[in-house]
Steps between C-alpha positions, in 0.01 A plus 500: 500500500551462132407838409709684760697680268220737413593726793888592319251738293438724733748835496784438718385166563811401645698820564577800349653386156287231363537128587752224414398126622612215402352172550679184450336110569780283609718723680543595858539868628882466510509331164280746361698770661842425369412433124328812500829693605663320228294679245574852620664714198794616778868372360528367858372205643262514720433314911165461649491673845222404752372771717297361659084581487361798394198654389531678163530836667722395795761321199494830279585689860807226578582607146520876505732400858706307259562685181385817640174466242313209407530567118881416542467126602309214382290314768247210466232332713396142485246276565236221402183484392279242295783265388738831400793622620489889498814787532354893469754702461614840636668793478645598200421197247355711185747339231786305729350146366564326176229242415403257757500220217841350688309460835272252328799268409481112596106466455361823728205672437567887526270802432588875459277803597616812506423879422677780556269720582713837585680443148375802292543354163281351588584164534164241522466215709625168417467164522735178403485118632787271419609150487836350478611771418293569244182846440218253482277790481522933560358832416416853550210478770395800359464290160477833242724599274783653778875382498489241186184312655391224186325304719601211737861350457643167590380147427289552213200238622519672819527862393210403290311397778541762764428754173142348494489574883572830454237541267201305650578779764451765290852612519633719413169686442462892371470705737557325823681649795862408471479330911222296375638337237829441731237333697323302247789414354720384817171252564542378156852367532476421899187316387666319233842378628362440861697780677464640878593803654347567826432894549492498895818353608658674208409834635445425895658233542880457641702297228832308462672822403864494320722725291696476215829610527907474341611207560 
């Protein structure tokens, strides 16, 4: 299950927008959940709201009932797999979090993957894992020369590590289709820091659904 990941590089992978999971080892869903609305940029704090379970398309349609569009709420899904705790979020997520580094406070293991794929900068995919609230290790998954990429940040052992990785692969590579290296590079890290992300419940499956919302 390791490897899982892999499948975020397809196109809409997730939805239409890119992706944004988070996966945290030593949280519950609810846990999880709530210190993930406490890094939203809003001035306003934020409540978790369970709805229930959903599918990804049945939550995005609860949503548009809601807010009248999906792109003017914030909605998440959650689940387990492998040892992680997982939240996907919905809706209208492109730029409402600051860095997840906080969630990782009191010893938890969190990782960051997200791309916003609709973002016509454009903006590349990317990746950060964090520890007491610490960057242990991130990048550009794209790793080329895009948005101030020098390589892999963080602990410098570890950066130095996952670096190798990334070139045992091959990566980045001349010439390569940009979705293959997402792929290659997604197996690198998932490989490397043990993460799971299983594709079919994610998108068939019906979830612990919730929404973040004013408080």
């Amino acid at each position: 299950m390791a490897n899982e990941t892999t499948w975020l590089a397809a196109p809409r992978s997730v939805a239409f927008g890119g992706y944004h999971v988070v996966l945290a080892r030593g949280l519950c869903e609810q846990e999880l959940a709530e210190r993930l609305a406490a890094t939203l940029v809003y001035d306003a704090a934020h409540v978790v709201v369970p709805v229930g379970e959903h599918t990804g398309a049945s939550l995005l349609e609860l949503m548009d009932d809601a807010y009248g569009d999906s792109c003017d709420g914030i909605g998440m899904r959650l689940g387990c797999a492998g040892g992680w705790t997982y939240a996907v979020a919905y809706g209208g997520w492109q730029g409402e979090f600051h860095s997840p580094a906080p969630v990782s406070r009191g010893g938890v293991h969190v990782c960051l993957l997200e791309y916003e794929e609709e973002n016509g900068k454009p903006v590349p995919p990317r990746f950060g894992y964090f520890h007491d609230g610490l960057l242990v290790s991130g990048c550009n998954l794209r790793l080329d020369a895009s948005w101030g990429y020098q390589g892999v940040d963080g602990d410098p052992a570890t950066a130095a590590r996952v670096q190798e990785r990334f070139r045992a692969a091959g990566l980045p590579g001349p010439g390569r289709d940009q979705n293959e290296v997402d792929r290659a590079a997604l197996a690198v890290v998932a490989e490397f820091f043990g993460l799971a992300l299983p594709r079919d419940p994610i998108l068939s499956g019906r979830l612990a659904a919730v929404l973040l919302e004013p408080a």
